[in-house]
N, C-alpha and C positions, 0 to 999 in steps of 0.2 A: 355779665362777663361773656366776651363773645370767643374766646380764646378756647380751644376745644383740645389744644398738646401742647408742651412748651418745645420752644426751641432747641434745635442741636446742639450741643457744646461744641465748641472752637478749641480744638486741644492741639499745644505746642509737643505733636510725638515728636520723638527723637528718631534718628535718622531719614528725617526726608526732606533730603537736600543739605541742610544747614553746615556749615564749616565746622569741623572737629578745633577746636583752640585750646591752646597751651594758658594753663590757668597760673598766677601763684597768688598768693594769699597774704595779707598784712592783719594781727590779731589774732592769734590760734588761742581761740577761747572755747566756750562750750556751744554758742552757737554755730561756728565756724567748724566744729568736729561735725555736728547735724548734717551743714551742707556740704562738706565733700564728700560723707560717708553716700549723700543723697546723688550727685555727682556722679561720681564713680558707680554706683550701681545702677542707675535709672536713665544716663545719657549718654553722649559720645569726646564728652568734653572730660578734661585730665589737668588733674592741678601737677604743678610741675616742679612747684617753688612754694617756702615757708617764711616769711621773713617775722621777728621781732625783737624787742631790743634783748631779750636774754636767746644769746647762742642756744642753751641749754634746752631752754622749753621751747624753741621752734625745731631742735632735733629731735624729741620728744615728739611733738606732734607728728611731724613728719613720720617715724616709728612707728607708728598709731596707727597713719592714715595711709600709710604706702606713698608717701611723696617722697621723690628721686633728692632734691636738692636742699635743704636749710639753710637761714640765711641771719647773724646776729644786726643785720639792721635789713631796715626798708630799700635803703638806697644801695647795698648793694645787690639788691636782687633786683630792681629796677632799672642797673646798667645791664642785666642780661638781655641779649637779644630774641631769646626762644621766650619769653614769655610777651603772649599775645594780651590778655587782661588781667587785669589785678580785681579780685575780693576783697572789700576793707571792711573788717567787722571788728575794728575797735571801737572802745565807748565813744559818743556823738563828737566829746572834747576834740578825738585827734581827726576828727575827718577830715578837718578842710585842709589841714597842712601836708595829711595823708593824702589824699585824693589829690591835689593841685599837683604833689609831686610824683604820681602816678602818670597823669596827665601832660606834664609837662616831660618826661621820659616816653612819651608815645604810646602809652598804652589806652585801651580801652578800659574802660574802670565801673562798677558794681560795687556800690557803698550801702552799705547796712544800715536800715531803717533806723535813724530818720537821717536824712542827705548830710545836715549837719545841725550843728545847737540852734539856728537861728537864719530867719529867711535871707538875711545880709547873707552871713556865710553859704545858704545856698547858691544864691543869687552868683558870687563871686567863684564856686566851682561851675555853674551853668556856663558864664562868660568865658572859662579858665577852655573848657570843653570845647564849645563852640568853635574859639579862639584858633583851637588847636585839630579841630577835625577829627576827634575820637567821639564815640558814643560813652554817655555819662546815664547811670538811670540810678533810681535808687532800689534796692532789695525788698520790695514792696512785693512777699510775696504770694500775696492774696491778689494782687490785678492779674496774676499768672492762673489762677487756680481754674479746672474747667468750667465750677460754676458761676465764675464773675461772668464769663461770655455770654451763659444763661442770664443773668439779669441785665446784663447790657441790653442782650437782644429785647428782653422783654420790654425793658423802658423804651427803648428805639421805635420798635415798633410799636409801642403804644398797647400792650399786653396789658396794661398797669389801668390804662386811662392817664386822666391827668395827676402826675404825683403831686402829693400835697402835705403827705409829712414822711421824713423818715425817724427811728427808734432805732437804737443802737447801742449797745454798753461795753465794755471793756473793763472786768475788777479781777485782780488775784489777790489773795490774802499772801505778799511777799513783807508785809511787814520788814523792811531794809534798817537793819543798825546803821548806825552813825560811818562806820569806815566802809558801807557797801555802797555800788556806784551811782546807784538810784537816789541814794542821798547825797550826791555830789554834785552842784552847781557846774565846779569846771571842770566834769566830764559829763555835762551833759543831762544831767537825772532829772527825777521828777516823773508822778506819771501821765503827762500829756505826752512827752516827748516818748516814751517810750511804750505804756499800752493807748492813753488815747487818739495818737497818732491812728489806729486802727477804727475806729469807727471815725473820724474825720474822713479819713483819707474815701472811706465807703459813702459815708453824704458826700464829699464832692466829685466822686465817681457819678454818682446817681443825677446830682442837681448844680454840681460847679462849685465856684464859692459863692461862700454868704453878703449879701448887705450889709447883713450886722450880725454882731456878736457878742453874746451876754454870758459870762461867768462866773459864777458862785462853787463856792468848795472853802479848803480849808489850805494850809501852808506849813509843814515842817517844822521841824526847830532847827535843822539845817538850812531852810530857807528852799526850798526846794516844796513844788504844787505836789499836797500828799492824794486828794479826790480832788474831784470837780463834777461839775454837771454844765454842758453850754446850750445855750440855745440859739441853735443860727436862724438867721432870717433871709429868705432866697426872692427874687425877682419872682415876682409873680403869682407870691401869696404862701408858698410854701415854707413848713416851718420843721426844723428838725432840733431833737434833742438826745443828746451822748452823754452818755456819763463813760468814767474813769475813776479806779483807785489804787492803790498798791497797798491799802491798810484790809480789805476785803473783796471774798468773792463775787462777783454777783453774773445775773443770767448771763452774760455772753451771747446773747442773741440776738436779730435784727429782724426788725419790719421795713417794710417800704410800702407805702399805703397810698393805692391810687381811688380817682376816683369811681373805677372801674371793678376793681380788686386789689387784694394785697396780696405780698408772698413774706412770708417768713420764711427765712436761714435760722436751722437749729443752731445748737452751742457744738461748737463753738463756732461763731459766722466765719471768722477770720481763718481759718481752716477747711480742708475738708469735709466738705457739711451735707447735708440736704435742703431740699429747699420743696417749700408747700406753696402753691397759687391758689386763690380760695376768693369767690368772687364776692362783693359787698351784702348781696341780698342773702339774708338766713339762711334759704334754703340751697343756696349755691354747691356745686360740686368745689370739691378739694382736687387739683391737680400736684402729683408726687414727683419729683427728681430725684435720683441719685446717682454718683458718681458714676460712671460706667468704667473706669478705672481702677486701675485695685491699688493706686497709692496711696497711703492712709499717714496720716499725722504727717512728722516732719520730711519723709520722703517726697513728700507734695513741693517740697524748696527743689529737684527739680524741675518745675516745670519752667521757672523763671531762668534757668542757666539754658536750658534749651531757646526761651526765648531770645535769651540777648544773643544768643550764636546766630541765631534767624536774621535778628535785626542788623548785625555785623555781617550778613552776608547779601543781603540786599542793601547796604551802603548806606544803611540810616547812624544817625549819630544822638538818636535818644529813641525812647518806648514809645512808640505811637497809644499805648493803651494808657500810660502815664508819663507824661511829660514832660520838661523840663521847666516848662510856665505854669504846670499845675502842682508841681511838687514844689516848687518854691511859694506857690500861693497856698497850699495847706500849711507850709512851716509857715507863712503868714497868719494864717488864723490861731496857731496853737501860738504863736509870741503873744496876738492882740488876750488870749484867753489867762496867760499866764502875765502879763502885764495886769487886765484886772483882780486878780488874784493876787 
């Protein structure tokens, strides 16, 4: 290992430069409290607006969250002029008809992992996007976090050597009854789409997508993927394996293994983590990261509201860090995986 410090992190601070924008919000669930609480304290960006279909509990959040205006449907918060982009953090079921009509009312739009139930329906907000000249990304937000830029850089430049496998897991013991939404087909459930979407989304950061794609696990009695384990197969010899469950825990953690060195991301990767470089030969030094930030757990879902103000202010209309070609070819891979299953 000829690498002797890692790279600087690439951090989306807040106020430098970036457009302050009027936010409102579709879905005021429990993920959705995390990120405006994260919002509001960590950036320059202001939700503005609440919309969902009960008046009630979008005045209620609102309440909560210090947002000015609640709204009992989408569409009337949508005809308002002062709001610049919309948050859609309901189950995967309503995105696309959420998001297209975000989209088609001229907003900029931020849709809650995963973009939608399936690659078609991404595909068809990408175009909807495109179409219409707003920035569309998806709330993926581990591509935001400072240490993805640290492993970017490292692969980049060749820190790694040649990558040749990556490890990855994703398990919470969430054990979902029968009426929870995890067990619901048409909203979306299942745990690809919802934890292993996370280490997917990390191999194809690192290596693209796959060649091929092999899936074993087990299936529900709702009909919905309960584990799995995949193993992708990459251009050029590299091979990666992810697991995922929603029946248990398990490590949470990531390798990426070059032929140079590896670096593990502790537990949990998909968060803010640390990260170890430690080169192939036994007696190799351990190189250490950590955050040089002090945002810790879900305060870190600023960093991606900062981004997309960034990316809204230099005239882009998708993530340059995640794509709109690459997030529609990971919901590709998680259909081809829950198809063999």
């Amino acid at each position: 290992m000829t690498t002797t410090s890692l790279p600087e992190a690439s951090i989306f601070h807040a106020g430098a430069g970036e457009p302050a924008l009027r936010w409102g919000l579709i879905g005021p669930g429990w993920i959705a409290g995390e990120f405006v609480t994260a919002v509001h304290a960590h950036t320059a960006q202001r939700f503005v607006g609440v919309a969902s279909r009960s008046e009630k509990r979008a005045d209620a959040f609102a309440s909560t969250y210090g947002i000015e205006n609640a709204f009992g449907s989408a569409e009337a918060m949508l005809a308002r002029p002062d709001i610049d982009v919309v948050y859609i953090a309901s189950p995967p079921g309503a995105h696309l008809a959420e998001g297209l009509a975000a989209v088609a009312a001229g907003k900029h739009v931020i849709i809650e992992k995963p973009l939608a139930s399936d690659a078609v329906e991404g595909q068809q907000l990408a175009d909807a996007a495109r179409s219409a000249g707003v920035l569309l990304m998806e709330a993926m937000w581990s591509r935001y976090l400072p240490q993805s830029s640290v492993v970017r850089a490292l692969v980049a430049d060749g820190g790694l050597g040649e990558i040749r496998e990556v490890l990855a897991s994703h398990g919470q013991a969430i054990n979902p009854g029968p009426d929870h939404r995890l067990s619901r087909a048409d909203l979306g459930g299942g745990a690809l789409l919802d934890l292993g979407i996370y280490p997917v989304q990390f191999d194809s950061m690192i290596l693209g997508a796959p060649t091929r794609v092999t899936a074993v696990g087990a299936v529900a009695e709702s009909g919905v993927d309960s584990y799995s384990s995949l193993i992708l197969s990459h251009a050029g010899g590299a091979q990666s394996t992810l697991t995922n469950s929603m029946i248990t825990r398990t490590p949470n953690s990531a390798v990426v293994a070059g032929s140079e060195a590896h670096l593990y991301l502790a537990p949990t990767f998909y968060n803010p983590t640390t990260l170890e470089l430690t080169g192939n030969d036994p007696a190799a030094p351990t190189l250490h990261w950590d955050d040089p930030t002090d945002l810790r757990g879900f305060a870190a879902l600023s960093w991606e509201a900062t981004a997309l103000a960034t990316f809204v202010g230099e005239g882009r209309t998708e993530s340059p860090l995640h794509t709109l070609d690459e997030t529609v070819s990971i919901l590709e891979t998680l259909d081809e995986a829950r198809r063999q299953l």
